[in-house]
C-alpha positions in Angstrom: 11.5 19.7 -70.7 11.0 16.4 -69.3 12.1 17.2 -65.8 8.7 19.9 -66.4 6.5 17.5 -68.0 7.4 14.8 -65.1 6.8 17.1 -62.4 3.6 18.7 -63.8 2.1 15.0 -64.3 3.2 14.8 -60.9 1.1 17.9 -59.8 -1.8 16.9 -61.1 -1.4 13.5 -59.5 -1.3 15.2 -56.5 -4.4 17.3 -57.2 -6.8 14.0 -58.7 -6.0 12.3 -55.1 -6.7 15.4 -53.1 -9.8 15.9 -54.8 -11.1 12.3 -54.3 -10.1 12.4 -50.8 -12.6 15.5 -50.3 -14.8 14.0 -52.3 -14.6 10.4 -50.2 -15.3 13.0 -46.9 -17.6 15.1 -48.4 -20.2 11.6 -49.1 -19.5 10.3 -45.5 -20.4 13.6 -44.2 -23.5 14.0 -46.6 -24.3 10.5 -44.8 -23.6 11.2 -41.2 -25.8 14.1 -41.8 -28.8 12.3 -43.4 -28.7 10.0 -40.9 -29.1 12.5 -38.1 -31.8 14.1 -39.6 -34.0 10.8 -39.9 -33.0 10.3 -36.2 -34.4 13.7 -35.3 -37.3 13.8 -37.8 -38.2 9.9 -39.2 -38.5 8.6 -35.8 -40.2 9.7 -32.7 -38.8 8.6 -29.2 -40.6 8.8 -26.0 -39.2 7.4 -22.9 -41.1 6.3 -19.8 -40.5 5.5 -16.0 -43.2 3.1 -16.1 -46.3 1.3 -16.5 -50.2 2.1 -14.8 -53.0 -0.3 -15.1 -56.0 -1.6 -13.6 -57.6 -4.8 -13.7 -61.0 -6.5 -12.3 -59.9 -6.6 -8.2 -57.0 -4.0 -8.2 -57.4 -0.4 -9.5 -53.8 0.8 -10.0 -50.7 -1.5 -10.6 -47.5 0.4 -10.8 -45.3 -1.2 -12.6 -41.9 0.9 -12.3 -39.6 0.0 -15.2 -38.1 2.0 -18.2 -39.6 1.8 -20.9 -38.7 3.2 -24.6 -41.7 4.1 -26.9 -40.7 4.8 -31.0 -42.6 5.4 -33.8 -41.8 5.4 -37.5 -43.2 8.8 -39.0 -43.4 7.7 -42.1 -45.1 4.1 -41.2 -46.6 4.6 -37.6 -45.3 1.3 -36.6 -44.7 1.4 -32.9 -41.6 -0.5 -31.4 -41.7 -0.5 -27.4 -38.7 -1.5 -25.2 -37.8 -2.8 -22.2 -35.0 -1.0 -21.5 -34.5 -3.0 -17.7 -36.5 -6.2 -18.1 -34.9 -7.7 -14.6 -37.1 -5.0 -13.0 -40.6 -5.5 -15.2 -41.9 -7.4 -12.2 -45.2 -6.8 -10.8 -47.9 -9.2 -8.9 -51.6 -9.3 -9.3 -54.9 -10.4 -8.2 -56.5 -12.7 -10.9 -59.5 -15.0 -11.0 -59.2 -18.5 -12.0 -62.8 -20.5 -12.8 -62.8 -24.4 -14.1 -64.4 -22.9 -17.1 -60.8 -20.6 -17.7 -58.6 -23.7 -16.5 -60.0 -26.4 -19.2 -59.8 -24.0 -21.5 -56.3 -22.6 -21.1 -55.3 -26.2 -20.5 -56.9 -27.2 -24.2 -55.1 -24.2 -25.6 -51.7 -25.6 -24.6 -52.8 -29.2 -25.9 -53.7 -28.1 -29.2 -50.3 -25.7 -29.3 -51.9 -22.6 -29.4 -49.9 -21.7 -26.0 -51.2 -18.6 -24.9 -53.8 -17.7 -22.2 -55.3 -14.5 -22.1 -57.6 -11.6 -20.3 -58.0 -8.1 -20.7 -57.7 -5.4 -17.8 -60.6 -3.8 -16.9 -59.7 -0.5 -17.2 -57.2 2.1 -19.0 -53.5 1.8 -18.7 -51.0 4.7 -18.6 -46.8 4.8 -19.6 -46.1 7.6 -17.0 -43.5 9.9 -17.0 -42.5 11.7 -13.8 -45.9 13.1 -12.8 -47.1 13.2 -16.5 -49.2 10.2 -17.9 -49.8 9.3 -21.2 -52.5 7.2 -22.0 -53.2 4.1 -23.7 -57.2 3.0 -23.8 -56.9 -0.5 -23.7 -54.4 -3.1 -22.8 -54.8 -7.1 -23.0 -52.4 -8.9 -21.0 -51.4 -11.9 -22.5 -49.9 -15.0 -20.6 -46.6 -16.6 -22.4 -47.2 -20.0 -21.7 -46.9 -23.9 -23.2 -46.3 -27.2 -22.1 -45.4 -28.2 -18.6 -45.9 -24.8 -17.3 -47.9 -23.0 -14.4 -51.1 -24.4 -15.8 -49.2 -28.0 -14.7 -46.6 -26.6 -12.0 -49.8 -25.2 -9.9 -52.8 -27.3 -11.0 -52.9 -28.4 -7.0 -53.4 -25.3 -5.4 -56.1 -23.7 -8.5 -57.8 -26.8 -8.6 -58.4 -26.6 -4.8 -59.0 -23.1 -5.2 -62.6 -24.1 -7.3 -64.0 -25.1 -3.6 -64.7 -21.5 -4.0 -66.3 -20.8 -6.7 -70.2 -20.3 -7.0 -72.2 -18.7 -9.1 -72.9 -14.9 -9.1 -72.7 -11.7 -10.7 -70.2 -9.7 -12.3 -69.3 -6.4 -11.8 -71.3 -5.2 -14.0 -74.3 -7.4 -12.7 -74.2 -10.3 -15.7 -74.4 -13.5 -14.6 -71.0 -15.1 -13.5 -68.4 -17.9 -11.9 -67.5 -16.1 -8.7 -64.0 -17.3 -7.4 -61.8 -16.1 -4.4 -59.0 -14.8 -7.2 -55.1 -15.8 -6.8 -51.9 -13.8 -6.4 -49.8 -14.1 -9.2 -46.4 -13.5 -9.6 -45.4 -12.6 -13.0 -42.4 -10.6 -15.2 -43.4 -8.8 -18.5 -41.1 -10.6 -21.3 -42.4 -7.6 -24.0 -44.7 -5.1 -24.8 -46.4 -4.6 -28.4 -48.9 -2.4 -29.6 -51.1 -5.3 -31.1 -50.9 -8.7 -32.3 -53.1 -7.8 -35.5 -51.2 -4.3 -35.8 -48.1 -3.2 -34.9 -49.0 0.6 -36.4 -50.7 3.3 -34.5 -54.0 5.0 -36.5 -53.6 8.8 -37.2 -56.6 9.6 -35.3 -53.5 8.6 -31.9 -50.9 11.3 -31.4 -47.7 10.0 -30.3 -47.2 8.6 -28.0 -51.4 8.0 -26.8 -52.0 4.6 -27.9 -55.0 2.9 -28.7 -54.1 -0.9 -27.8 -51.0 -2.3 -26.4 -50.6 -5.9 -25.8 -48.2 -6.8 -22.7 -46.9 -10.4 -22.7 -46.1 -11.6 -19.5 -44.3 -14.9 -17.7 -45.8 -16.6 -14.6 -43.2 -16.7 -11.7 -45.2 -18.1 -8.9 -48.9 -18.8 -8.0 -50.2 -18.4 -4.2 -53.5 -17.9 -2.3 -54.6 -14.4 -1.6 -54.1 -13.1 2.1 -57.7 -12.5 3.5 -58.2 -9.4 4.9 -59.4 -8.9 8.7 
């Protein structure tokens, strides 16, 4: 009777960890499988080979560099990767007045550290031949003490011998200057300083803003043409 009593205790033994076992892999499965379903249906991914803009001299910079675009369904807030930021290099033609100098250069006094202008045009993430549009972009220069704004004060300084007043573009009166090529790397990519979620009248992934931060490499005059 005991040798029955011993090994019956024993069978259920048996059966209580058995059961808890499949219980232990039936939650980790339950998880693994809740977690792949908010991968597949909480976020949105969209992946780019790169970046189109214009700005006021230059009417398509291609800027090709992978580029990662999510989305939170559930908030809308956009998070945008570099996914190769070695090769997020691109040069421009940019104007530099007095006016923009001192001002820039009080920025950076007063620690505010940013200098900023907005492209003149629509911007585009494009992938393959397919481009997906965002309707305004604002770059934004990463900058603070002791940088270009001091490293090349020489050369934009003697770079105001050129300026004169004139008209825009768009025929307003304005500080004409010969503009400077600029070297510079994108250090990130958001969709706005004020906002990093995208409004439901935007389907993913056409954004309305996106704010591109970028770092100075290098400063130099424009080549005249012939």
């Amino acid at each position: 009777m005991e040798k029955h009593t011993k090994e019956l205790l024993g069978f259920f033994a048996t059966t209580v960890g058995v059961l808890a076992i499949l219980y232990v892999l039936l939650l980790a499965a339950s998880f693994l499988s809740s977690r792949r379903a908010y991968g597949a249906e909480g976020v949105s991914n969209a992946e780019f080979g790169g970046i189109v803009f214009n700005t006021r001299y230059q009417k398509a910079i291609t800027i090709a560099t992978p580029i990662l675009v999510q989305m939170d369904n559930e908030t809308r807030v956009l998070n945008i990767v570099l996914k190769d930021p070695a090769s997020a290099k691109f040069s421009f033609l940019f104007k530099i007045s007095p006016g923009d100098y001192q001002l820039w250069k009080e920025k950076v006094k007063n620690g505010r550290g940013t200098a900023m202008f907005t492209s003149s045009g629509r911007a585009y993430f494009y992938a393959g031949n397919r481009p997906f549009q965002i309707d305004t972009i604002t770059i934004i220069i990463d900058t603070g003490p002791n940088t270009w704004l001091d490293n090349y004060q020489k050369l934009i300084e003697e770079n105001f011998k050129s300026c004169q007043m004139g008209l825009s573009p768009k025929g307003d009166p304005d500080m004409v200057c010969t503009p400077l090529w600029i070297s510079a790397r994108i250090n990130r990519i958001e969709r706005s300083a004020l906002s990093l979620d995208l409004p439901q009248g935007h389907v993913f992934p056409h954004l309305d803003y996106a704010d591109i931060y970028i770092e100075v490499i290098s400063i130099s005059k424009a080549r005249q043409k012939n």
